[in-house]
N, C-alpha and C positions, 0 to 999 in steps of 0.2 A: 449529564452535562458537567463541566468542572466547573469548580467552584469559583466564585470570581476571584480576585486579586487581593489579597492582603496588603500588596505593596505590589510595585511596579517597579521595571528597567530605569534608568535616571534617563530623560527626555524623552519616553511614553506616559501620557496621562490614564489611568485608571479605566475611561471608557474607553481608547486604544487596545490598551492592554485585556480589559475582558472580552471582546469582538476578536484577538489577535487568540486568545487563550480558547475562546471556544471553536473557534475554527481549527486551532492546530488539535484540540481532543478529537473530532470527526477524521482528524486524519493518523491520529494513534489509536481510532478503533479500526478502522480501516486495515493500518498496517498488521493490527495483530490479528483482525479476521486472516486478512492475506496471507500470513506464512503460518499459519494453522490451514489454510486451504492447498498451499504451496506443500507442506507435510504430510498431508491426507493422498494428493498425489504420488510422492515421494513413494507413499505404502502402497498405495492402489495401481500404479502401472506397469503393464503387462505387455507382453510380444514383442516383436522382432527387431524393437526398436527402445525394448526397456532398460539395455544396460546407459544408454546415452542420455537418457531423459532421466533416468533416476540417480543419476551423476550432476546431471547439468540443474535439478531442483534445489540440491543441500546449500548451496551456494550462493541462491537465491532466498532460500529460508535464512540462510545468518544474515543475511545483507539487511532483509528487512525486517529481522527481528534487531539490528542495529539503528534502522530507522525510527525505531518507534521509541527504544531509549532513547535516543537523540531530543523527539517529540516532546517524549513525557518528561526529559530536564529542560526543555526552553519552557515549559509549560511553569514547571517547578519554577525554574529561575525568574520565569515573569509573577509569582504571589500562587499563583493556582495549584488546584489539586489536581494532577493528572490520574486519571482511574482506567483501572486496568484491569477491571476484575471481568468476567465472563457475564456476567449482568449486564453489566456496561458497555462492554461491545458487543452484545444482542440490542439493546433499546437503543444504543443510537447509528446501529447497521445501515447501510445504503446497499452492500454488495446483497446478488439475489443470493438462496443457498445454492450452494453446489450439489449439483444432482448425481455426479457420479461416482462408480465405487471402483470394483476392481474393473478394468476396462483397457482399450489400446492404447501405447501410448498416442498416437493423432487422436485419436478420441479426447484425452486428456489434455492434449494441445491446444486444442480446438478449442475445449472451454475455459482452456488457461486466457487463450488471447481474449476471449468476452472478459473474462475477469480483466485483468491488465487495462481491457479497454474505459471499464469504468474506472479502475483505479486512478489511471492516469487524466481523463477527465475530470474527475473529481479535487485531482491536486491541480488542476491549470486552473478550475474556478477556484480552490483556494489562493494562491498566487496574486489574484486579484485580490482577494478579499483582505489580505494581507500585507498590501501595499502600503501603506501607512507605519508597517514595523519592518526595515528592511532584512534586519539582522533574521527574520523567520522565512523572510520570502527567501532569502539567498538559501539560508536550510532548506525549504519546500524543492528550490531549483535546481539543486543538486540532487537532491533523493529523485526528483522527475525524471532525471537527463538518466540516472542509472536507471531505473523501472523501463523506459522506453526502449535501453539497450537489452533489458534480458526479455521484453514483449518479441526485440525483433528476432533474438536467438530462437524463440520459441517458433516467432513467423517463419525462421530461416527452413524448421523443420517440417512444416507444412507447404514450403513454396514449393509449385510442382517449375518445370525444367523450363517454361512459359516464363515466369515468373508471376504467376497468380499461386490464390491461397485461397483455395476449392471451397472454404468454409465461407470467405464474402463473396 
């Protein structure tokens, strides 16, 4: 967990600021789970559909490894320690592990979208939680509104011609 506040934003109180501070850490382990799992694909996908999908990841790896600085300075900028080590986004994970290795890409889509889906879950309950600091929520709801867009690029790739997505 981060540390609490040594000092605080001027018109957030201390207890704001550490509820605002450990909530936005859950979602910079998150982030850096995420594009370490987003890179693992990057390596790992295979077939007939690899050069598109292993173009359309890198893209999404900078994005949200720029999420998560963004994170860990509002984190900093409200008194706290934002932590970032590999310890730290093990003990305070929510996302399952990723099970897959070298494999197709729809195979990797597939479980791109489970991922995405709790990620993005996870940031709309933080949203709430966060209400009380706008200047975080508006952070939170930008980085959502992009993850939603690169979910659906992923979804776009498994939509069959119906327009369902075989895997729900």
């Amino acid at each position: 967990m981060a540390t609490k506040s040594k000092f605080t934003i001027p018109g957030l109180d201390s207890k704001t600021s550490d509820k605002v501070i450990t909530v936005l850490q859950g979602r910079l382990g998150a982030y850096n789970d995420l594009q370490l799992t987003l890179k693992h694909v990057h390596w790992n996908v295979v077939g007939p559909n690899f050069i598109s999908v292993h173009e359309m990841i890198d893209p999404q790896v900078d994005q949200v490894r720029l999420y998560a600085d963004a994170v860990a300075e509002r984190i900093a900028a409200m008194g706290g320690s934002p932590l970032g080590t590999v310890g730290a986004i093990v003990d305070a994970r929510t996302l399952p592990e990723y099970s897959l290795t070298r494999d197709t890409a729809m195979a990797h889509l597939a479980a791109l979208d489970e991922v995405y889906d709790k990620v993005i879950a996870d940031n709309r309950e933080a949203l709430d939680a966060v209400e009380d600091d706008l200047i975080s929520q508006d952070l939170l709801i930008g980085q959502t509104g992009e993850l939603e867009k690169f979910q659906w690029f992923i979804r776009a790739h498994l939509e069959n011609a119906g327009g369902q997505i075989p895997t729900h």
